[in-house]
C-alpha positions as CSV (number, residue, x, y, z in Angstrom):
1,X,-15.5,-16.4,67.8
2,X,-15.3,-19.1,64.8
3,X,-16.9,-22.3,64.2
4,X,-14.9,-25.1,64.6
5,X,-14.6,-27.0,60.6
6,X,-17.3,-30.0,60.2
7,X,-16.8,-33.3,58.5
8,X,-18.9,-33.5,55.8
9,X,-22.5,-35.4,56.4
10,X,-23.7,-38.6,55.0
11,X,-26.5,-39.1,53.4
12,X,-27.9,-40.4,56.6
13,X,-29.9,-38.1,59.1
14,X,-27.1,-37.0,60.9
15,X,-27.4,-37.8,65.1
16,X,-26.3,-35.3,67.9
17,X,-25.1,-35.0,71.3
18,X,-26.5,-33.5,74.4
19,X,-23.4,-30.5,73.8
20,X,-24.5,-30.2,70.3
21,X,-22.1,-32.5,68.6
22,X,-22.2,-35.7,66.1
23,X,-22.6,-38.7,68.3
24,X,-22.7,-42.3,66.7
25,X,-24.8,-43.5,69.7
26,X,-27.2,-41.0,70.2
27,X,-30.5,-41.2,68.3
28,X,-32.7,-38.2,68.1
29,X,-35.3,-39.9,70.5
30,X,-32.7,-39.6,72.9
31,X,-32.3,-35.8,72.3
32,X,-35.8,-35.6,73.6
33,X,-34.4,-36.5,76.8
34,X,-31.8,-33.6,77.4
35,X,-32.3,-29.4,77.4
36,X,-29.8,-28.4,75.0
37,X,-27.7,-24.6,75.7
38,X,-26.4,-23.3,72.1
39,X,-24.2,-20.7,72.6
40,X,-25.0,-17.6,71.0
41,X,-22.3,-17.0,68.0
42,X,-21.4,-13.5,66.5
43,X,-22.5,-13.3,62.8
44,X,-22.9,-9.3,62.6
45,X,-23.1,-6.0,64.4
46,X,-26.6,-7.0,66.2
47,X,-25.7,-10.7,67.9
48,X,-23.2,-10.5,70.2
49,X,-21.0,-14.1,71.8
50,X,-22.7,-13.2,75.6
51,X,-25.8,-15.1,76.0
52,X,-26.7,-19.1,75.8
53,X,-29.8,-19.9,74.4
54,X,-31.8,-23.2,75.1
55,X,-33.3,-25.3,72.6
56,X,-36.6,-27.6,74.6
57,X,-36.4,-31.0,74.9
58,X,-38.9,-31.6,72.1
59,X,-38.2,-33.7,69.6
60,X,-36.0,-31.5,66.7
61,X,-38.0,-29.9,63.3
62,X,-36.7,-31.6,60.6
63,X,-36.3,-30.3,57.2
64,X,-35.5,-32.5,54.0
65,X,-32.8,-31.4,51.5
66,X,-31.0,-32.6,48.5
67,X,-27.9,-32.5,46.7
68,X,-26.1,-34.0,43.8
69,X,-22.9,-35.5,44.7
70,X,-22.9,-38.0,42.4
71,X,-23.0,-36.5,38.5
72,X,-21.8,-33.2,40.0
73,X,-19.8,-34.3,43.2
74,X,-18.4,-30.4,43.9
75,X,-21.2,-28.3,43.0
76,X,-23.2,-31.0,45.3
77,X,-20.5,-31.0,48.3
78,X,-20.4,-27.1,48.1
79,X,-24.1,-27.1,48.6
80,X,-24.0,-29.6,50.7
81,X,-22.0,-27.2,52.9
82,X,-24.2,-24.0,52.4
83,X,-26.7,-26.3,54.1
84,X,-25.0,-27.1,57.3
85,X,-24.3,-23.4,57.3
86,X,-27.9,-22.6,57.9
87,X,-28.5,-24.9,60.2
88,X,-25.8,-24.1,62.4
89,X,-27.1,-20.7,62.8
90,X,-30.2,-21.4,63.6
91,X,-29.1,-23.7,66.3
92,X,-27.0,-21.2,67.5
93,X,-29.9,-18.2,68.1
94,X,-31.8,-20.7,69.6
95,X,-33.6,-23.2,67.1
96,X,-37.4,-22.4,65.6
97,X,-40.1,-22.4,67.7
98,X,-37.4,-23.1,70.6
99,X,-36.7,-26.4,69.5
100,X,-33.0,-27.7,67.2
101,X,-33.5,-28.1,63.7
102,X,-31.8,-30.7,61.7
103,X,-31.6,-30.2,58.3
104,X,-31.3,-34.6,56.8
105,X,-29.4,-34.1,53.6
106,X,-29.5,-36.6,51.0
107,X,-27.5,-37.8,48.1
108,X,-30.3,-37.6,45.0
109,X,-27.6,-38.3,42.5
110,X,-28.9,-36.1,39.9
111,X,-30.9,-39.0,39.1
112,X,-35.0,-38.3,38.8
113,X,-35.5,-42.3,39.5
114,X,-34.3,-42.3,43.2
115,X,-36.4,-39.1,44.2
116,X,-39.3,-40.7,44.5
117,X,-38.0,-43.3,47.7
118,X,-36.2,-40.0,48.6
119,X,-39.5,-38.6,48.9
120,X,-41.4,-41.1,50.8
121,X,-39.3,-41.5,53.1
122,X,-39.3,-37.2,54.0
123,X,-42.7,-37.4,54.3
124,X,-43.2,-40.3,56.3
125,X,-40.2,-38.7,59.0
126,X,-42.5,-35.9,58.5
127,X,-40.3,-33.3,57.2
128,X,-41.5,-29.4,57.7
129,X,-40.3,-28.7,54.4
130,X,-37.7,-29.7,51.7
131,X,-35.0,-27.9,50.0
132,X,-34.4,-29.2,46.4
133,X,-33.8,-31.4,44.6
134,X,-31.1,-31.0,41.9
135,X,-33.0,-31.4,38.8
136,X,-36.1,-29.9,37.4
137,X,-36.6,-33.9,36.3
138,X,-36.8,-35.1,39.6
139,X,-38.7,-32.0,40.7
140,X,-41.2,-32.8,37.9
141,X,-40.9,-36.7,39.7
142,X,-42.0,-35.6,43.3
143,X,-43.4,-32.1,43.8
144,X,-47.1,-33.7,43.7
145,X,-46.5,-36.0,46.6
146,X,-45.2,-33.4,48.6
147,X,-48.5,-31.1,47.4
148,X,-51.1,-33.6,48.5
149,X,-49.3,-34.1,52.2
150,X,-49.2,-30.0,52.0
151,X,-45.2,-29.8,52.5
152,X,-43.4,-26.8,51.0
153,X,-40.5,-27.6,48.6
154,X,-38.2,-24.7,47.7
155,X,-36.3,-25.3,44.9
156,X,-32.5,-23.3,44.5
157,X,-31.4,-25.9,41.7
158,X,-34.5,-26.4,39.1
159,X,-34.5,-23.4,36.7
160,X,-36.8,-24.4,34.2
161,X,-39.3,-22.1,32.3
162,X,-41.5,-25.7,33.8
163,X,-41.1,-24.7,37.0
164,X,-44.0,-22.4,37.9
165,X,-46.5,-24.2,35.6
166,X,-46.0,-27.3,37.7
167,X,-48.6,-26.2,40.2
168,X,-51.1,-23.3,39.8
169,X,-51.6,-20.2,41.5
170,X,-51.0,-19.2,45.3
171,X,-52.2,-22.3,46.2
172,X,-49.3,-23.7,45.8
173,X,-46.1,-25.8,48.0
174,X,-43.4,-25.7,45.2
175,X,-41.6,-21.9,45.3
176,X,-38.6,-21.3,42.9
177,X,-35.6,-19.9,44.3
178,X,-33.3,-19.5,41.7
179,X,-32.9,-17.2,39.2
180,X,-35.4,-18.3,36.4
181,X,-33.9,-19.9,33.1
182,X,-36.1,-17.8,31.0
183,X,-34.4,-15.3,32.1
184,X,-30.6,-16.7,31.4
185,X,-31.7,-17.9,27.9
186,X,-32.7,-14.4,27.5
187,X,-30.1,-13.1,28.7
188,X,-27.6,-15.1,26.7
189,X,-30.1,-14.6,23.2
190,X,-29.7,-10.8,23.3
191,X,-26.0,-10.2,24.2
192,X,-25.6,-12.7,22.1
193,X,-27.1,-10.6,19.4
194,X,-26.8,-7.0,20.6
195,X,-24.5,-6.7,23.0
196,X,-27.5,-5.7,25.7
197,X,-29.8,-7.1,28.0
198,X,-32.5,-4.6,26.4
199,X,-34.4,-5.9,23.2
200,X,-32.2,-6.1,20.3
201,X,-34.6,-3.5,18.4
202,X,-34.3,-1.1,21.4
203,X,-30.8,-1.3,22.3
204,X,-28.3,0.7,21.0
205,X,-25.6,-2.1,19.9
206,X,-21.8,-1.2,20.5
207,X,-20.6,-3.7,18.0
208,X,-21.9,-2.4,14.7
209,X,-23.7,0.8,12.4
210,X,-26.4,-0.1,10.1
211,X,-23.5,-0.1,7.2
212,X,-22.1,-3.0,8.1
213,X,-24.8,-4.8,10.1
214,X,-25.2,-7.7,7.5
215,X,-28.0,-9.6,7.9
216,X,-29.7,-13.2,9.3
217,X,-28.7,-15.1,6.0
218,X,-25.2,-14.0,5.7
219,X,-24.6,-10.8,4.4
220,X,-21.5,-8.5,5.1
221,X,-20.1,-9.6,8.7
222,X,-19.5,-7.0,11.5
223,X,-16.7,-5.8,12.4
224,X,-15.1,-6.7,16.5
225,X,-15.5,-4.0,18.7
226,X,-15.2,-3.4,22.6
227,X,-18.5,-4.9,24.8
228,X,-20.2,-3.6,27.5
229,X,-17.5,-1.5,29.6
230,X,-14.8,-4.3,29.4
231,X,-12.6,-3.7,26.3
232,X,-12.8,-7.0,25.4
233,X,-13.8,-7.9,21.5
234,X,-17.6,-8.4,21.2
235,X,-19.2,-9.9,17.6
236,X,-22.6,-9.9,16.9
237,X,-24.0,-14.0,16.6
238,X,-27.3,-14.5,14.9
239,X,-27.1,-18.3,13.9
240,X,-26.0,-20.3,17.2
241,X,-25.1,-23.8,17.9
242,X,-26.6,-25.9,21.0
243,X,-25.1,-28.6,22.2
244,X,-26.7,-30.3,24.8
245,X,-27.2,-34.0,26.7
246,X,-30.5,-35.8,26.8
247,X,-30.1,-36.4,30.6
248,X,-27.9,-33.7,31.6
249,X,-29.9,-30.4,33.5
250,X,-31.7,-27.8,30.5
251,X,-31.7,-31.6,28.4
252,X,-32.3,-29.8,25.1
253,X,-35.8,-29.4,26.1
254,X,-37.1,-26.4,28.0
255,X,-34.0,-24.6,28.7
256,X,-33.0,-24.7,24.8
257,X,-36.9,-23.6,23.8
258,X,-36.8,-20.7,26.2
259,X,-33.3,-20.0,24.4
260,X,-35.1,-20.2,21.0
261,X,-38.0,-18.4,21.5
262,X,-36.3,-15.4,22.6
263,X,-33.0,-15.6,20.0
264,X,-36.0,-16.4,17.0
265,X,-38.2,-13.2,18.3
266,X,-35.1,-10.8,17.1
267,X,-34.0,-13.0,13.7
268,X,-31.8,-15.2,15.0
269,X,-31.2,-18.9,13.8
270,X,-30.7,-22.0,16.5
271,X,-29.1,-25.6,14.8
272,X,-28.9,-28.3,17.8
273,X,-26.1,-30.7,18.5
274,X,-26.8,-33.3,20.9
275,X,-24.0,-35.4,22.7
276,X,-23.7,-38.0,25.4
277,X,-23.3,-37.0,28.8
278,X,-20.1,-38.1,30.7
279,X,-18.6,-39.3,26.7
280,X,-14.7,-40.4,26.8
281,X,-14.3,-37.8,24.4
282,X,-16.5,-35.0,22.2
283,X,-13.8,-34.5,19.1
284,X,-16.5,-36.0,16.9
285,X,-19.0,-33.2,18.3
286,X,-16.4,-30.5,18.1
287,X,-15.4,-31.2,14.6
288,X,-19.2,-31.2,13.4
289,X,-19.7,-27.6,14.7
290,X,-16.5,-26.7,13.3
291,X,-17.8,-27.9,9.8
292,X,-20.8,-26.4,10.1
293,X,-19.4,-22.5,11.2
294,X,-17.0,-23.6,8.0
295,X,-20.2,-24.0,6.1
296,X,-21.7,-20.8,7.5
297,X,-24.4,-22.5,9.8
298,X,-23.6,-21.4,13.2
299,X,-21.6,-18.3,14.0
300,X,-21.5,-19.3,18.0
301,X,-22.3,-21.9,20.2
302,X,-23.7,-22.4,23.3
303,X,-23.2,-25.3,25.7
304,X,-26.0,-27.0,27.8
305,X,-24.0,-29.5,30.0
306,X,-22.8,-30.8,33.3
307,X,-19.5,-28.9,33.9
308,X,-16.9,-31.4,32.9
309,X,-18.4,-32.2,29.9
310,X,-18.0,-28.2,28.9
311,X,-15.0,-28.5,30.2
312,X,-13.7,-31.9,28.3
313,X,-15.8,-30.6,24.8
314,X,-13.9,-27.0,25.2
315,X,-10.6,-29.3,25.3
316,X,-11.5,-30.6,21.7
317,X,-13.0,-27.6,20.5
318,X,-9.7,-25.6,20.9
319,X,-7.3,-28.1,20.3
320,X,-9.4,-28.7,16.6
321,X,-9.3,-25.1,15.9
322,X,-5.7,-24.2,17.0
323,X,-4.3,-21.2,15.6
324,X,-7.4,-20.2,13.5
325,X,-8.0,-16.7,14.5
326,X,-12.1,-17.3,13.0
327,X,-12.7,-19.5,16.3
328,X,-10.7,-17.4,18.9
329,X,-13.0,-16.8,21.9
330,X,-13.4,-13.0,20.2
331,X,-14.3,-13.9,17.3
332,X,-17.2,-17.4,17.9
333,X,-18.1,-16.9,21.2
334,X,-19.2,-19.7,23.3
335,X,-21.9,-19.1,25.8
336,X,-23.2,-21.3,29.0
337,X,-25.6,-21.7,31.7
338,X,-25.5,-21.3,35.7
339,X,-23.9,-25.0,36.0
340,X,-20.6,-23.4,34.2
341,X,-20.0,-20.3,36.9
342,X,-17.8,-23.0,39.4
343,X,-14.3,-23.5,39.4
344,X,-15.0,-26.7,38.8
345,X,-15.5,-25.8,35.2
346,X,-12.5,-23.8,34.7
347,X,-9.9,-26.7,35.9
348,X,-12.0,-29.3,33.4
349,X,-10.9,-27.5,30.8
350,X,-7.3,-28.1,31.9
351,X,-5.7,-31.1,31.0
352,X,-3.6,-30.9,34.4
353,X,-7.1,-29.7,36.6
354,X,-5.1,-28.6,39.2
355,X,-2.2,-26.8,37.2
356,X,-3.0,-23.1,37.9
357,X,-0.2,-22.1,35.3
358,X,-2.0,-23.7,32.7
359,X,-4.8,-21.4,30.5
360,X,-7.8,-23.2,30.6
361,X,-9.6,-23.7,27.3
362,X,-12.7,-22.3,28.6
363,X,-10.8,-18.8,28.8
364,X,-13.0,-16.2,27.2
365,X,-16.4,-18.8,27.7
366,X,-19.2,-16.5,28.4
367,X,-22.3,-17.5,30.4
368,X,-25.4,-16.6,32.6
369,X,-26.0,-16.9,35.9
370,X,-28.0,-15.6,39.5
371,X,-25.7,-12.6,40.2
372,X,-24.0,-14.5,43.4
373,X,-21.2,-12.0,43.8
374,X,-23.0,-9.1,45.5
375,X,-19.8,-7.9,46.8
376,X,-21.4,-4.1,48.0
377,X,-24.3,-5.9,49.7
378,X,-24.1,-6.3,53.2
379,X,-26.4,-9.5,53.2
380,X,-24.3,-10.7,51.1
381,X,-21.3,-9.8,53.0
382,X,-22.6,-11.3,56.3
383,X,-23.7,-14.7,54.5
384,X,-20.1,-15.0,52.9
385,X,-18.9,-14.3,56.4
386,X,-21.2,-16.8,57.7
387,X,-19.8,-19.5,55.4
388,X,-16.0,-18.8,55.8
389,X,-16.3,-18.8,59.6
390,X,-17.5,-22.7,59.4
391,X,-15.4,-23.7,56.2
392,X,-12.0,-21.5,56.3
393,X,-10.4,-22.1,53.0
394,X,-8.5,-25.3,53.2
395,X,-5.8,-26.5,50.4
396,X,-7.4,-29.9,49.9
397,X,-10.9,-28.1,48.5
398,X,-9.4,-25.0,46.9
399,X,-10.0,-24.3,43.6
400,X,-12.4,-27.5,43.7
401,X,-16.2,-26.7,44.7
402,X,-18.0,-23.7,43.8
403,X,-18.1,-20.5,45.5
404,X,-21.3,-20.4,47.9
405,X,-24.2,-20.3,46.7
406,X,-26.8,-17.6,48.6
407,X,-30.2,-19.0,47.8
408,X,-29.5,-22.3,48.8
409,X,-29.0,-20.7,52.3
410,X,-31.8,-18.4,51.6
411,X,-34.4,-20.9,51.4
412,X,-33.4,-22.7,54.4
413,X,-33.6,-19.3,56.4
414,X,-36.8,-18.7,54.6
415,X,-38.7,-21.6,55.8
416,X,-37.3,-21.2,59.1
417,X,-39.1,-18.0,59.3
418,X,-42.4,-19.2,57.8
419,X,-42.9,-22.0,60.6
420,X,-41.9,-19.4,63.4
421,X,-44.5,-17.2,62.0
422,X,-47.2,-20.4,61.9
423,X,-46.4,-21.0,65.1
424,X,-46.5,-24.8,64.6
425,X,-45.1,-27.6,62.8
426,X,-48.3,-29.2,62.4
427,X,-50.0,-26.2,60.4
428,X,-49.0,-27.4,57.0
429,X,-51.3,-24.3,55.2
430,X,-49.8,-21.7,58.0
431,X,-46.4,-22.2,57.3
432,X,-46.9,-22.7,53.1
433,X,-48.9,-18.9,53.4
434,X,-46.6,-17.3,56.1
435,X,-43.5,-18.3,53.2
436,X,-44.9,-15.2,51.4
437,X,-45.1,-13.1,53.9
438,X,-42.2,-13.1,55.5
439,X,-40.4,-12.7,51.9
440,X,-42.0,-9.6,51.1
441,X,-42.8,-6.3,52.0
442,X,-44.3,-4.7,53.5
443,X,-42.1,-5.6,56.6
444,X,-38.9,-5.1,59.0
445,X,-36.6,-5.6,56.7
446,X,-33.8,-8.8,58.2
447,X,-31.5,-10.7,56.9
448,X,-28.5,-12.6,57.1
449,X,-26.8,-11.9,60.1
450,X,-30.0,-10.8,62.3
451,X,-31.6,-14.1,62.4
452,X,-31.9,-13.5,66.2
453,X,-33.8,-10.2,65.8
454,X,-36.1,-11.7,62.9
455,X,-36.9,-14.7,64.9
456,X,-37.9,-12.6,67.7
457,X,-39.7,-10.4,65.6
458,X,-41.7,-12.5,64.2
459,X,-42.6,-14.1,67.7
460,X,-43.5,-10.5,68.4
461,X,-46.0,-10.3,65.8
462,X,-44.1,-8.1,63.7
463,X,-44.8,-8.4,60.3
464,X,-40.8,-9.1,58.5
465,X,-39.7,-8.7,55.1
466,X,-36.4,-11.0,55.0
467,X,-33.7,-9.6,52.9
468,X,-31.6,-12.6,51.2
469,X,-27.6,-13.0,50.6
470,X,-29.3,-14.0,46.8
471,X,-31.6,-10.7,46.8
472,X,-34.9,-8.8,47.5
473,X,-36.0,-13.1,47.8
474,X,-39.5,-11.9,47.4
475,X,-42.1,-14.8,46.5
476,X,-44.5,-13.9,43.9
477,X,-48.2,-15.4,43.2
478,X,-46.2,-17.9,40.8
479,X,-43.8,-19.3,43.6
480,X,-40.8,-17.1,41.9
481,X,-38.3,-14.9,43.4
482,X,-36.9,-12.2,41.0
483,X,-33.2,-12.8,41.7
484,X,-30.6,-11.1,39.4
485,X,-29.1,-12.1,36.6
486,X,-25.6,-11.4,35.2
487,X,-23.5,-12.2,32.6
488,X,-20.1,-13.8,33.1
489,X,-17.1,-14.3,31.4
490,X,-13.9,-16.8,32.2
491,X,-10.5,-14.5,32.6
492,X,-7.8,-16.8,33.5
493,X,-8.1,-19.0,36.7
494,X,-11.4,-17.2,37.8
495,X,-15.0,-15.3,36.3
496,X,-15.3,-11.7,36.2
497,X,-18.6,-10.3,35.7
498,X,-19.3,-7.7,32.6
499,X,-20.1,-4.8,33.9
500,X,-23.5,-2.4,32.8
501,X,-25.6,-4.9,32.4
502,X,-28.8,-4.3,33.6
503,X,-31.0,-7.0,35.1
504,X,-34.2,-4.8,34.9
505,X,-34.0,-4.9,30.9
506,X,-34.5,-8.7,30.9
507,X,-38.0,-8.0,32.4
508,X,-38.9,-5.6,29.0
């Protein structure tokens, strides 16, 4: 049994039918009036299509979300979708606290001005929670009004090292969700320089013996060898270009000083570039890092920007260094963030987007990111299942937005659980404490998949520890998860992750 495809939402809070559909004429006062059956779909070995449940005729439990689909219109519509994915299954086992749930997603624009009417307006409608928004800016913009009227935001989009020092302690409403920038930066800083995710001084580096090593200031360079399991060439950097956008996401501000403290800690050397986001053009910005690896400054570079800038600046960057073997994508590396690992990315660097015949020039970028292709985890498995079974591929969308991204759909699951477990919408403090116990053990372990069994497990009194399609999704006293990280590189028309690269070393 398969979802039939849905158009995708406005920004407006989206209305429904007494059968469950989009209705232009009914208004969710009017829902109060009907008693709603949901058929029960199949996502997994444990929930079978044989059994309707019904949703009350209270009024639905609304929670807030946003997305960026104006500055990043795919990676926004692809969460976008991850959104209504969540939803749907809960509406299909029955709702929360038997009632529907209707998740109002809203267009933030990647913009930290318009959060804060964005804001005001989900806690007047008296949202149970809010997933977002898109940038730690407009995080930093609106997570105290949602503290003082005690509503829990988790955030799968804001990666700053800012993040957890934005409120204090356990009493807290803002939870992280993502993988932690830190821990990219860090993960970039020592491949960057080792090869490994372990300390430079403790790893055993694959790329160089202490002969030809050279040193910080410029001594004799090392010689290309294979990396980490993949055969491909790996150079050591230790002076590194970042170019980055005021107003773009990492802004040259936190991201790059989490990037600098860790590449400084091991001797190596940061020189800043910064650009305009969204420029016609970045020849001028390519051909000052050119001049300056010419000069000996940098030795790599690593970009901090939305995706079609990398893409546009990776245009300029090759085309300027054409058939100079010194800047092949062996020999300076380029490096990125999370915001790079979409396809989006890969056809920017194109100069026909949609030409799969033509080599992108971000072949061979390298970047960090939450490990989101957990292809030998089941959660995972059921979650990617989930997804396809509402949005089958389609040829208008392919190649287009980014594959789907687990802890946006954790989150909403997540909170879900935590107001189950209050018991009420109107416990603010209940459902902000029950977020970390459900995440952690001890527990049943659930996940994606059994949301039937750890709904009624919960109403059991069972104590649950839900099991993401992003991870162990475990909340910690600072309101972080400790999702994976991996490291990525671009082979052609898609990413391939390097392989032996362990996430536990970041943590040393």
């Amino acid at each position: 049994m398969t979802f039939e495809r849905m158009a995708e939402p406005s920004s407006t809070p989206p209305r429904w039918s007494p059968l469950g559909g989009r209705s232009p004429g009914l208004s969710v006062l009017a829902l109060a009036l009907v008693t709603v059956p949901i058929a029960l779909l199949t996502f997994g070995s444990n929930q079978a299509c044989t059994e309707a449940k019904v949703v009350t005729s209270d009024p639905p439990i609304v929670i807030g979300a946003t997305v960026d689909l104006t500055k990043q219109k795919d990676f926004g519509a692809g969460s976008q979708r991850v959104l209504r994915v969540a939803e749907q299954q809960l509406n299909a086992v029955g709702g929360v606290l038997g009632r529907r749930v209707v998740l109002d997603i809203r267009d933030d624009g990647g913009d930290g001005a318009l959060i804060g009417g964005l804001s005001a307006d989900f806690i007047e409608r008296g949202v149970v929670g809010f997933v977002g928004p898109s940038t730690t800016d407009a995080l930093k913009g609106m997570h105290g009004a949602f503290r003082d009227a005690r509503i829990p935001i988790l955030t799968p989009f804001a990666t700053s090292p800012e993040v957890p020092l934005l409120q204090e302690g356990k009493d807290r409403y803002l939870f992280r969700t993502s993988c932690a920038v830190e821990y990219q930066a860090r993960a970039i800083a020592r491949y960057a320089l080792g090869g490994s995710f372990a300390p430079p001084e403790i790893a055993d580096p694959p790329n160089e013996s202490p002969k030809d090593a050279g040193d910080a200031d410029g001594g004799e360079e090392p010689a290309p060898v294979a990396d980490a399991g993949t055969g491909a060439p790996f150079k050591a950097c230790r002076k590194m270009a970042v170019l980055y956008a005021e107003d773009a996401p990492g802004k040259g501000s936190a991201t790059i000083e989490s990037l600098r403290e860790e590449y400084s800690k091991f001797g190596g050397v940061l020189k800043d570039f910064v650009i305009q986001a969204g420029a016609a053009t970045y020849a001028a910005e390519a051909a000052e890092v050119v001049a300056a690896a010419e000069a000996g400054e940098v030795e790599c570079q690593t970009l901090l920007m939305f995706a079609a800038d990398g893409g546009k600046y990776m245009r300029e960057f090759r085309g300027a260094t054409q058939g100079n073997g010194a800047f092949s994508a062996a020999s300076f590396s380029t490096f990125g963030f999370i915001r790079f690992y979409q396809q989006g990315f890969i056809e920017a660097g194109r100069v026909d987007a949609k030409n799969t015949n033509e080599l992108s020039k971000v072949d061979g970028v390298l970047g960090a990111a939450c490990n989101q292709e957990r292809n030998t985890s089941p959660e995972w498995a059921r979650f990617d299942a989930l997804y396809r079974s509402q949005f089958p591929p389609a040829a208008d969308d392919a190649g287009s937005l980014p594959s789907p991204i687990p802890q946006i759909y954790d989150s909403v699951i997540l909170l879900a659980l935590a107001v189950e477990k209050a018991g009420s919408v109107d416990d603010r403090v209940a459902i902000r404490d029950a977020l970390y116990s459900v995440s952690a053990p001890p527990g049943d372990a659930f996940g994606p998949g059994q949301l039937a069994e750890a709904l009624n497990a919960v109403r059991s009194g069972r104590d649950i520890d839900y099991t993401g399609a992003s991870g162990t999704f475990d909340i910690d006293d600072r309101g972080d998860t400790a999702l994976e990280v991996i490291l990525w590189r671009v082979s052609g028309n898609g990413f391939v992750s390097i392989p032996d690269l362990r996430s536990g070393d970041l943590q040393k």
